[in-house]
ZAVOTOR-905735 format. One record per atom (N, C-alpha, C): atom name; x, y, z. Coordinates in nm, 3 decimals. Example, Ala and Ser with C-alpha at 12.3 -4.5 7.8 and 13.67 -1.06 7.14 Angstrom:
<node N,<1.319,-0.569,0.780>>
<node CA,<1.230,-0.450,0.780>>
<node C,<1.320,-0.330,0.780>>
<node N,<1.285,-0.225,0.708>>
<node CA,<1.367,-0.106,0.714>>
<node C,<1.290,0.003,0.787>>
This chain:
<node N,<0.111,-0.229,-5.508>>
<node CA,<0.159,-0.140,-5.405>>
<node C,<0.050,-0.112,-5.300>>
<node N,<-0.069,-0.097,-5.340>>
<node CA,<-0.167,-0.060,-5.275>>
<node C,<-0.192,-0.215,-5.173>>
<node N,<-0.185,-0.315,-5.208>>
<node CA,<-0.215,-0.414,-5.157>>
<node C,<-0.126,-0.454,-5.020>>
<node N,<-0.010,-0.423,-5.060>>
<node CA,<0.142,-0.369,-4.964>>
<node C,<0.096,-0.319,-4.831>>
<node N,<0.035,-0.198,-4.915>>
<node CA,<0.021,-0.125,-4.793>>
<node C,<-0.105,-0.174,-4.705>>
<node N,<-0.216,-0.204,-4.715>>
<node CA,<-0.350,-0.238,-4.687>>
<node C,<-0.309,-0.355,-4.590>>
<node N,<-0.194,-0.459,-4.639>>
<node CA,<-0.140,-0.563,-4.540>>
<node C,<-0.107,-0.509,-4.454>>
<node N,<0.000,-0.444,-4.463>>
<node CA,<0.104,-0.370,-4.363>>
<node C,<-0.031,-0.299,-4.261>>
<node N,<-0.081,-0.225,-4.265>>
<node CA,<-0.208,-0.171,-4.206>>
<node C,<-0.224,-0.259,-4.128>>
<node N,<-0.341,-0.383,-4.193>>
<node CA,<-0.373,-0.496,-4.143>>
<node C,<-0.288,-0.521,-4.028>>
<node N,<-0.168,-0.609,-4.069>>
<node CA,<-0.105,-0.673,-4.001>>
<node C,<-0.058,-0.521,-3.865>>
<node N,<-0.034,-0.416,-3.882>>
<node CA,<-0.004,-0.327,-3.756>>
<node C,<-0.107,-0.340,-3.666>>
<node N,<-0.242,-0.335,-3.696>>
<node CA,<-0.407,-0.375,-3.641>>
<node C,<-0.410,-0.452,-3.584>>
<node N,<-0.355,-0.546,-3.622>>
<node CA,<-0.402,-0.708,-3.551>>
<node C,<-0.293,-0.705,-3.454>>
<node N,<-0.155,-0.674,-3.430>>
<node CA,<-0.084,-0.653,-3.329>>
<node C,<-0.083,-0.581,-3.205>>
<node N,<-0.148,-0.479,-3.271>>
<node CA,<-0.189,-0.364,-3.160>>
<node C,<-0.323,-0.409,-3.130>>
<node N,<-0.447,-0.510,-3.142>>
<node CA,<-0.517,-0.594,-3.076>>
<node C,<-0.494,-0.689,-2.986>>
<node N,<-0.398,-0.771,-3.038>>
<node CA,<-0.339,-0.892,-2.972>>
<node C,<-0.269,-0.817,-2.844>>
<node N,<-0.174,-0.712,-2.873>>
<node CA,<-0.127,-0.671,-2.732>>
<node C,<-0.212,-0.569,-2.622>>
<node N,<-0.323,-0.547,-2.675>>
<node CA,<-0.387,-0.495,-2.616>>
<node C,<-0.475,-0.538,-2.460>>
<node N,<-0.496,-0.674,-2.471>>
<node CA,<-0.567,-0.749,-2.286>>
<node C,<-0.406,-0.740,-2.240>>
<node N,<-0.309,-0.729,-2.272>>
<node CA,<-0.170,-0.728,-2.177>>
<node C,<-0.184,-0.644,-2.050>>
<node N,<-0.253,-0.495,-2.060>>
<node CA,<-0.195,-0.460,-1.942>>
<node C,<-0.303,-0.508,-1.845>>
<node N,<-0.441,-0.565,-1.879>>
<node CA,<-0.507,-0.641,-1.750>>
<node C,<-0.413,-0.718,-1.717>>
<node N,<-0.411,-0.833,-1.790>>
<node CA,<-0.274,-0.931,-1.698>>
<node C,<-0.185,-0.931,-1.616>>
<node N,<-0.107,-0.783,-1.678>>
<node CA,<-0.037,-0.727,-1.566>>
<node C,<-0.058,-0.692,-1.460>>
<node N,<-0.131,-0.593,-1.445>>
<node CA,<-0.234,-0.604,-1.359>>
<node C,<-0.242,-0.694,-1.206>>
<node N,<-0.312,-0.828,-1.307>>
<node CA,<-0.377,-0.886,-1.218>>
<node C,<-0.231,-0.961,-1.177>>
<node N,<-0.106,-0.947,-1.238>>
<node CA,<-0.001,-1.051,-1.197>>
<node C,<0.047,-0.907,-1.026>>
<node N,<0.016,-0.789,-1.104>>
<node CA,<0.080,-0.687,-0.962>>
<node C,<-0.007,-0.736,-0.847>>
<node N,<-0.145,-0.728,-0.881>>
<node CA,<-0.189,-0.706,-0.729>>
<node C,<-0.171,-0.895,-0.715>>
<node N,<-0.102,-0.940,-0.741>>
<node CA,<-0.077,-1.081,-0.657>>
<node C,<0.044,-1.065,-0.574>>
<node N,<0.154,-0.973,-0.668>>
<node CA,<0.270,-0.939,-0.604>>
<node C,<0.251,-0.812,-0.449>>
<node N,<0.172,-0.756,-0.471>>
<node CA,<0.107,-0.688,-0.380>>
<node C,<0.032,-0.727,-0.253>>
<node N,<-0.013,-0.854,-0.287>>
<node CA,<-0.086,-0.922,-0.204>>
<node C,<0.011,-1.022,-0.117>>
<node N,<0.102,-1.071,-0.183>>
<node CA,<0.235,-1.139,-0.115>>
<node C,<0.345,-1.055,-0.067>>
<node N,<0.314,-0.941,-0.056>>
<node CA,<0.414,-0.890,-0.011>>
<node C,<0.305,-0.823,0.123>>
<node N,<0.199,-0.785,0.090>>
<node CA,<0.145,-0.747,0.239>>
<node C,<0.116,-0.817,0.338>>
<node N,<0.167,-0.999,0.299>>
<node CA,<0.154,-1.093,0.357>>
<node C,<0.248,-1.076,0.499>>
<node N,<0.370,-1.083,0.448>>
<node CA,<0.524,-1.038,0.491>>
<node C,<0.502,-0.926,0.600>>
<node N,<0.413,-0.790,0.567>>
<node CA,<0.412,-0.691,0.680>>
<node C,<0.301,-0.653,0.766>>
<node N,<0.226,-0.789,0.748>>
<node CA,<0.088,-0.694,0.789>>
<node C,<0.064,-0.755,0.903>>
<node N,<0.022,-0.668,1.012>>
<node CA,<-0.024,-0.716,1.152>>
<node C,<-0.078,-0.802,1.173>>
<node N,<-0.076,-0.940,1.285>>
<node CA,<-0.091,-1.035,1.286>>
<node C,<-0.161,-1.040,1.439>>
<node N,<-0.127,-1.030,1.515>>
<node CA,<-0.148,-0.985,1.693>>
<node C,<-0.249,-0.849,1.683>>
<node N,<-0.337,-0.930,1.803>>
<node CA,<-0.412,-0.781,1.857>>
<node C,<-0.516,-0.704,1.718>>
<node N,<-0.548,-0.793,1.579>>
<node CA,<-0.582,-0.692,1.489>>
<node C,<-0.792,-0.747,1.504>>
<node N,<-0.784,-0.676,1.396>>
<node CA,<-0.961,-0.734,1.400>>
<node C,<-1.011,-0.803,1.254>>
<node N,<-1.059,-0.922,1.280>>
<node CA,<-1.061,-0.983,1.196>>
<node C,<-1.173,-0.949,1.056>>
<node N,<-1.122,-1.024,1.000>>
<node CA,<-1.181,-0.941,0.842>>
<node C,<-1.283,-1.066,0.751>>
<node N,<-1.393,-0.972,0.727>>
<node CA,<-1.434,-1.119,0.632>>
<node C,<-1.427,-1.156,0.502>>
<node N,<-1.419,-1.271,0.520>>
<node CA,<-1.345,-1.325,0.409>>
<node C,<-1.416,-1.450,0.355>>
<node N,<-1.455,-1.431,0.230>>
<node CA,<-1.490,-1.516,0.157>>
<node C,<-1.387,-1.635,0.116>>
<node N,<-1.493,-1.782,0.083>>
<node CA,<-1.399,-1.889,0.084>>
<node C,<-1.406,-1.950,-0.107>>
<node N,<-1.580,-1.907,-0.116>>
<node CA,<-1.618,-1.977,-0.208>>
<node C,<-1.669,-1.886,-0.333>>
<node N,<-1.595,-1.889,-0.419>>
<node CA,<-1.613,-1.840,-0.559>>
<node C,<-1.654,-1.880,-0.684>>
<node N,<-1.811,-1.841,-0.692>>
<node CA,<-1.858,-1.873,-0.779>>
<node C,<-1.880,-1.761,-0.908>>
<node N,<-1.824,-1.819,-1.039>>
<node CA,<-1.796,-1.731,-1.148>>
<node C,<-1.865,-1.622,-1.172>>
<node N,<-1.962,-1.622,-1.129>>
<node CA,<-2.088,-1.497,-1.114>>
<node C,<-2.075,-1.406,-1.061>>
<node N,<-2.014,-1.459,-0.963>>
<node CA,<-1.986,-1.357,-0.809>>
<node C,<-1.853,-1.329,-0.803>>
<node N,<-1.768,-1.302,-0.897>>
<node CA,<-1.645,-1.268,-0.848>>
<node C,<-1.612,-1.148,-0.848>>
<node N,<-1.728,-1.046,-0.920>>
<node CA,<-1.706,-0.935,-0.894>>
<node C,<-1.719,-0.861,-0.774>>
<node N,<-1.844,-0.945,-0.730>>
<node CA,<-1.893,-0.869,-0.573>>
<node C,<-1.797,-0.929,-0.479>>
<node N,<-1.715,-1.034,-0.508>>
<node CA,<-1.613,-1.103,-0.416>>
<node C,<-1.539,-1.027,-0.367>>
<node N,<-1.461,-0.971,-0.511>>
<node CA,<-1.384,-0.910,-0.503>>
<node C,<-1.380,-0.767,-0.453>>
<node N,<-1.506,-0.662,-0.476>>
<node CA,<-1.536,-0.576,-0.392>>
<node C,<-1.506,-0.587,-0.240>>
<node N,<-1.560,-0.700,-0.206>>
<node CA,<-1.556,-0.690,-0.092>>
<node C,<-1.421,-0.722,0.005>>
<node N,<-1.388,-0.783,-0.102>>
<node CA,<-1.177,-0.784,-0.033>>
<node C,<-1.130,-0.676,-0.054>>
<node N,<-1.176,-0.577,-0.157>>
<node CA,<-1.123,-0.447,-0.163>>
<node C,<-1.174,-0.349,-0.056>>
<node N,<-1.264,-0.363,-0.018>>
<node CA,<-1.356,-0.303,0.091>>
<node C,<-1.258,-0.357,0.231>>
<node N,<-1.213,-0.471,0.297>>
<node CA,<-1.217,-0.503,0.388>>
<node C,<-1.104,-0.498,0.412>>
<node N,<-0.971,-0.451,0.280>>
<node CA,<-0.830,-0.437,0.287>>
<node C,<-0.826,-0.335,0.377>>
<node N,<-0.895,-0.242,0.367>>
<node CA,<-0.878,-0.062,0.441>>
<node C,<-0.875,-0.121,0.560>>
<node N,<-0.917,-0.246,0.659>>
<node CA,<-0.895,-0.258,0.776>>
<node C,<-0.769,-0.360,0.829>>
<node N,<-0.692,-0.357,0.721>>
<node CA,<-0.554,-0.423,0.738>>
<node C,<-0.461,-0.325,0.807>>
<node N,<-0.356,-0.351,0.879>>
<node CA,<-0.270,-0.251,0.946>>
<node C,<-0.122,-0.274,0.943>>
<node N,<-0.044,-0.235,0.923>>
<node CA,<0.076,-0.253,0.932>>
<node C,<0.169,-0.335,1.046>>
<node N,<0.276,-0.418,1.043>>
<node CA,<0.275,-0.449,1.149>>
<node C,<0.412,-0.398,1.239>>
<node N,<0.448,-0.283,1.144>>
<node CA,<0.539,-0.172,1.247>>
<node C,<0.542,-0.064,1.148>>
<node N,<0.574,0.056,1.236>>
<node CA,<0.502,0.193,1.188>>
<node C,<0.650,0.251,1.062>>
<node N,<0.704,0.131,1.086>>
<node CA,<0.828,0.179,0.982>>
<node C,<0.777,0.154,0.829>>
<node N,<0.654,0.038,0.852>>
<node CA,<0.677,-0.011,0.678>>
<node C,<0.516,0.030,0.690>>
<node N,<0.471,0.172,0.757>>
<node CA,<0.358,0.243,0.728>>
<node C,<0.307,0.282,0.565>>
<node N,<0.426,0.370,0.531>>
<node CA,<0.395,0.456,0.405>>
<node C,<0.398,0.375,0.293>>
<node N,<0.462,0.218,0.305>>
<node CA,<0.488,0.138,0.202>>
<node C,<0.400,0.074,0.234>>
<node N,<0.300,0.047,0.339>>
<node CA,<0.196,-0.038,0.360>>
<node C,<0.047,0.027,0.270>>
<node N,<0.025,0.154,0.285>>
<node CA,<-0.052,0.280,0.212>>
<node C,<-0.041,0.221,0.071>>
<node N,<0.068,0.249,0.013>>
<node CA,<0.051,0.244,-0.092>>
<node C,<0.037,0.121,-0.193>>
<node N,<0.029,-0.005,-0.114>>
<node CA,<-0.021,-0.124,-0.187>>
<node C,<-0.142,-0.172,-0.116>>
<node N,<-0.220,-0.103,-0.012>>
<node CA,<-0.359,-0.064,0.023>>
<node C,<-0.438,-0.002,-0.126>>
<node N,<-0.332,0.094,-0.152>>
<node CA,<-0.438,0.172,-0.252>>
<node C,<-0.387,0.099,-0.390>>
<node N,<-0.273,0.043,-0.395>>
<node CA,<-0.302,-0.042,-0.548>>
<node C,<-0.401,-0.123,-0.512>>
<node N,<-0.426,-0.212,-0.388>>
<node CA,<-0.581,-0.300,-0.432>>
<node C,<-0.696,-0.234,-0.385>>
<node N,<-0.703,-0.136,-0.398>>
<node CA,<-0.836,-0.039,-0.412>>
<node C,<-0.828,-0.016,-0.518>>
<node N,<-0.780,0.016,-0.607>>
<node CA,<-0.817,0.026,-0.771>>
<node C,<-0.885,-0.090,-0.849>>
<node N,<-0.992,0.026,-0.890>>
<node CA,<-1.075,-0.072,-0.964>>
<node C,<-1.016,-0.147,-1.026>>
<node N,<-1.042,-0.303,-1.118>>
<node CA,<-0.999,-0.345,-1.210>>
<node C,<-1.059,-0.509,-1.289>>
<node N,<-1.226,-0.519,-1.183>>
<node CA,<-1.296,-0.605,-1.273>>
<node C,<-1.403,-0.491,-1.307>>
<node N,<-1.419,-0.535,-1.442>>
<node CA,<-1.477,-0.418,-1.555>>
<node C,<-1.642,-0.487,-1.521>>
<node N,<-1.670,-0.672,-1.476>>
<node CA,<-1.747,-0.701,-1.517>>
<node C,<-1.869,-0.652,-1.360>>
<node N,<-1.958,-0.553,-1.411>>
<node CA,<-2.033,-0.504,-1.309>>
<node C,<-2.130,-0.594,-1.269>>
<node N,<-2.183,-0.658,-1.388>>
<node CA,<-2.333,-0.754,-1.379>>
<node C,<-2.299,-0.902,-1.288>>
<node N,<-2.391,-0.894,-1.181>>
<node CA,<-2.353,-1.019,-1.094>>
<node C,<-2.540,-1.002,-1.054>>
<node N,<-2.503,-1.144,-1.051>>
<node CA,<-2.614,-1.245,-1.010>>
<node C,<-2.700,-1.206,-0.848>>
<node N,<-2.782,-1.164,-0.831>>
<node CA,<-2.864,-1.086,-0.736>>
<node C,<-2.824,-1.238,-0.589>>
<node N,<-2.802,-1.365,-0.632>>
<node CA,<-2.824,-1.440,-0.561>>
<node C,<-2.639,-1.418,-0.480>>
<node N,<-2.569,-1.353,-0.495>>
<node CA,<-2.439,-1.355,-0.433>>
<node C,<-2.486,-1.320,-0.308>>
<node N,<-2.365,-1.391,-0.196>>
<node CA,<-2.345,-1.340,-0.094>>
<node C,<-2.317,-1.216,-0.053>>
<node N,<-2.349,-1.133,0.027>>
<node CA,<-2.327,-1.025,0.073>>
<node C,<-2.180,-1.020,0.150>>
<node N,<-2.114,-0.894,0.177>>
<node CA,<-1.990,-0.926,0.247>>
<node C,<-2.007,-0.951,0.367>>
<node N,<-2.078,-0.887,0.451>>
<node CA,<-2.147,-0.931,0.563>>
<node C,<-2.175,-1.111,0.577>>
<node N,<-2.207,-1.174,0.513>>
<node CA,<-2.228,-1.292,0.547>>
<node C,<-2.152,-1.392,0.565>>
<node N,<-1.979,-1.314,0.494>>
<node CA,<-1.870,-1.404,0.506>>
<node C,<-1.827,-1.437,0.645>>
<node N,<-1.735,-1.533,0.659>>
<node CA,<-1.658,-1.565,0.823>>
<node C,<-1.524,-1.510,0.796>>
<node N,<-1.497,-1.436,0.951>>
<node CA,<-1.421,-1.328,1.030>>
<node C,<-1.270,-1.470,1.011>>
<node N,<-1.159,-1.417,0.945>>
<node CA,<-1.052,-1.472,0.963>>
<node C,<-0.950,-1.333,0.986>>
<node N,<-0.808,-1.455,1.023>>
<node CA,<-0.750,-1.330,1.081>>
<node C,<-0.709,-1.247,0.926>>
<node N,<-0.585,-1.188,0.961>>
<node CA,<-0.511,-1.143,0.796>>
<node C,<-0.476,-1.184,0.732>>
<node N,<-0.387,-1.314,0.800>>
<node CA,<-0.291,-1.363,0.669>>
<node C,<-0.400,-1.463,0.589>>
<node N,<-0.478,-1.527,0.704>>
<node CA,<-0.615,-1.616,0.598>>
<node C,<-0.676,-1.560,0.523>>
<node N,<-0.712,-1.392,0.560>>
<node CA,<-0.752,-1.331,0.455>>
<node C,<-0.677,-1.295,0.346>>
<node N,<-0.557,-1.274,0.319>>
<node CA,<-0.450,-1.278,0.220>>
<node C,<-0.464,-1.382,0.175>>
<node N,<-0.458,-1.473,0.218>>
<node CA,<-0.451,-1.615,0.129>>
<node C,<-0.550,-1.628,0.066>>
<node N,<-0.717,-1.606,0.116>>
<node CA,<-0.826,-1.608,0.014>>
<node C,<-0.811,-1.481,-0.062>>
<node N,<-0.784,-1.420,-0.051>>
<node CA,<-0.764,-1.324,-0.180>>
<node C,<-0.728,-1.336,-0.283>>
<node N,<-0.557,-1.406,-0.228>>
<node CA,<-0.491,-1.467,-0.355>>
<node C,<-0.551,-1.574,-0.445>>
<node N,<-0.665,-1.660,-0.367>>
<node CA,<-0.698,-1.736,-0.451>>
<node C,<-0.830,-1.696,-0.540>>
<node N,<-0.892,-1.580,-0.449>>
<node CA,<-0.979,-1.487,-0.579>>
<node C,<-0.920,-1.482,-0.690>>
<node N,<-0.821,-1.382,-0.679>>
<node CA,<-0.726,-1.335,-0.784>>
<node C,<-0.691,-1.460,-0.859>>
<node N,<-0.661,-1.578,-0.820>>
<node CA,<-0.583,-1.675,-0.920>>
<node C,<-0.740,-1.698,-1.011>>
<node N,<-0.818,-1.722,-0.925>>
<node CA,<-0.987,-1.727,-1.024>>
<node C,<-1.018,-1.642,-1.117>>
<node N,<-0.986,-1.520,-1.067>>
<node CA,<-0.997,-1.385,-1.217>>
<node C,<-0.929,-1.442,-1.297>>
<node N,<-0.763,-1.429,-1.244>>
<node CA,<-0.731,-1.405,-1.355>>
<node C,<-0.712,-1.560,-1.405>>
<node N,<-0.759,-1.685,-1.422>>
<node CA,<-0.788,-1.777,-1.516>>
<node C,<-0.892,-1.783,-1.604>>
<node N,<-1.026,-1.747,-1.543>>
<node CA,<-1.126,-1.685,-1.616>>
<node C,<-1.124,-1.572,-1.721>>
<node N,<-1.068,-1.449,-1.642>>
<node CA,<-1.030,-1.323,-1.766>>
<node C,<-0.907,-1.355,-1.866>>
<node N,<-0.821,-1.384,-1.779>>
<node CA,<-0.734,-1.389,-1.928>>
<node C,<-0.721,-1.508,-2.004>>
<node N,<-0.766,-1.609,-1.986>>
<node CA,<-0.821,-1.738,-2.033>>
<node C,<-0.896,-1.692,-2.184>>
<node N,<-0.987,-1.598,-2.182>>
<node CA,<-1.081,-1.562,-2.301>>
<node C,<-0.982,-1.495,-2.389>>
């Protein structure tokens, strides 16, 4: 009986481990959906261009990624109707969500990236993001 139970234990443990990296994934599957959808509304004419990294090296994807989170705040809507819905998937990719702080002193600075418009910058984003998340949830 005792042995019964000690499995049962076990086996509840190891499930509630295994489902546990799920909600990064999720996660990282929203802010893609987030990122394709601000594709769709975001000002295109007249805006100021943003820099944007091209090249991602595994070291550096944390500071990469900072810095697309940094450079989103200067994205703009591209009519004042889809304002308040534009806000609030601004601030889903302002939330933190690479844990890994330690990066390699030799990364690029954001400053050193080249000025594209938005949607190029959307598009390198997305392909940050496809780099996380093959790397993170890969392990």
């Amino acid at each position: 009986m005792e042995r019964m139970i000690i499995f049962c234990l076990f086996f509840f443990c190891s499930s509630m481990l295994l489902s546990a990296a799920a909600p990064t994934k999720l996660r990282y599957k929203e802010l893609v959906k987030t990122v394709n959808e601000l594709k769709k509304i975001v000002k295109v004419k007249d805006v100021e261009l943003l820099k944007t990294s091209e090249d991602f090296e595994s070291k550096c994807l944390s500071s990469a990624f900072n810095c697309f989170q940094n450079a989103s705040l200067h994205l703009e809507p591209a009519s004042s109707q889809s304002s308040r819905n534009f806000e609030v998937m601004i601030t889903r990719l302002r939330r933190p969500i690479i844990t890994d702080t330690i990066t390699d002193m030799n990364c690029s600075p954001c400053e050193s990236y080249a000025k594209e418009a938005p949607r190029q910058f959307l598009d390198s984003f997305l392909s940050l993001l496809q780099e996380v998340i093959n790397i993170h949830c890969s392990l």
